[in-house]
Structure formats: C-alpha cells, structure tokens
N, C-alpha and C positions, 0 to 999 in steps of 0.2 A: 588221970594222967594218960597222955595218950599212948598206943599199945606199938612198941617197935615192931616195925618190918622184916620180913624174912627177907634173905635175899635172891629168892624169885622174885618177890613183887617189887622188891628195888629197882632190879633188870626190869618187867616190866613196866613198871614208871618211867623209869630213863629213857624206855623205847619210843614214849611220848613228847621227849625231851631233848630232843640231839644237840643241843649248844651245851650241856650240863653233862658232867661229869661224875661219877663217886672216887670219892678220895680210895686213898689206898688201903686204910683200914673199913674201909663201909659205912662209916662213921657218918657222913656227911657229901654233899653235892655243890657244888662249885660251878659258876660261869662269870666270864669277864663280860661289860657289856662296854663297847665300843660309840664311841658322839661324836659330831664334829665341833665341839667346841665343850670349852668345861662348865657353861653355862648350862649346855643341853645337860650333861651328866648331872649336875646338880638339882638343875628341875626333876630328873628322872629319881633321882633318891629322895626329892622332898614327896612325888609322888606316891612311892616306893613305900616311906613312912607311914602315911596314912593306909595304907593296902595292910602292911603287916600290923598297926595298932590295931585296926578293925578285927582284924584274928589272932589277937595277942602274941603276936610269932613275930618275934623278931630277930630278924638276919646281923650275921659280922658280914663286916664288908670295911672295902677302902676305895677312898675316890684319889687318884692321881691323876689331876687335868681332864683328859679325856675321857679317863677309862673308870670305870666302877665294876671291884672284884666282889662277889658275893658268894658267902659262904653259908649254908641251912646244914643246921641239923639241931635237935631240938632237946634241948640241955638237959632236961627233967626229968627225959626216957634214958641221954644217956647214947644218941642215936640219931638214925630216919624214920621217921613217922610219917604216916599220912600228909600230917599239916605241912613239913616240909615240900611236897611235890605241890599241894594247893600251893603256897605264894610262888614256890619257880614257874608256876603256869601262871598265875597273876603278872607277875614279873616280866615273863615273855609275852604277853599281851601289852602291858605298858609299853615295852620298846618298842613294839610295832605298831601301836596306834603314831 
C-alpha cells in the first residue's frame, strides 16, 4: 500500500502544481480543467482513463459540458500519496499537449 504523505511534502508537491489545490482536511487535491467544447473534455477524460489504468490510480471526477472537476486521493492509504501528484502531473501534461 502506498505510504501517506506528511504535510511538508504535500506543500511541496502542490508547489509543483499551481492549478491544484488540497482540500480542507489534507485528504485529497483537486483541479477543474476548462475546453472549449464538451467534446474536447471528453476526449481529455477518455485520455485521462488510460493514464490512470496504467497506474491503477484512479480519479473521482465530473464532466459538466466544458469542464472536468478532478479529485485524487488514494482510498487505500486513506489519504495523499505519491501516486496522487504522479497522475495530477500526468493530467497537467495532457491538457497542455
């Protein structure tokens, strides 16, 4: 299982991250990702799917139209793990290709 994060290395993760958020309990990190059309957002989360199966890490999230909300934190731990800042960097590289 993988090993919860302090929350130094939380702050530092997020420092690499500035579109992402942590929740209010620590628990978990959060970003909206913005498209101009709900086709782009759906392409973006069929992408999205294959990134997280590949590292068995898979995101809640919600698509309304444009926007796709994404939320990581990784059930098992209970938490933020490592594995969560790997896909919101994954993630963040999608939207920008």
């Amino acid at each position: 299982m993988p090993e919860l994060l302090s929350f130094a290395a939380k702050e530092f993760a997020l420092a690499e991250l500035p579109h992402w958020t942590l929740s209010e309990d620590g628990n978990s990190i959060e970003r909206t990702f913005t498209f101009r059309s709900f086709a782009r957002a759906f392409g973006f989360m069929s992408s999205a799917a294959i990134l997280a199966e590949k590292l068995n890490h898979h995101p809640t999230w919600t698509n309304t139209y444009n926007k796709v909300e994404v939320l990581l934190t990784t059930h098992d731990a209970g938490g933020l793990t490592e594995l969560d800042f790997k896909l919101a960097r994954k993630l963040d590289k999608l939207f920008e290709a």
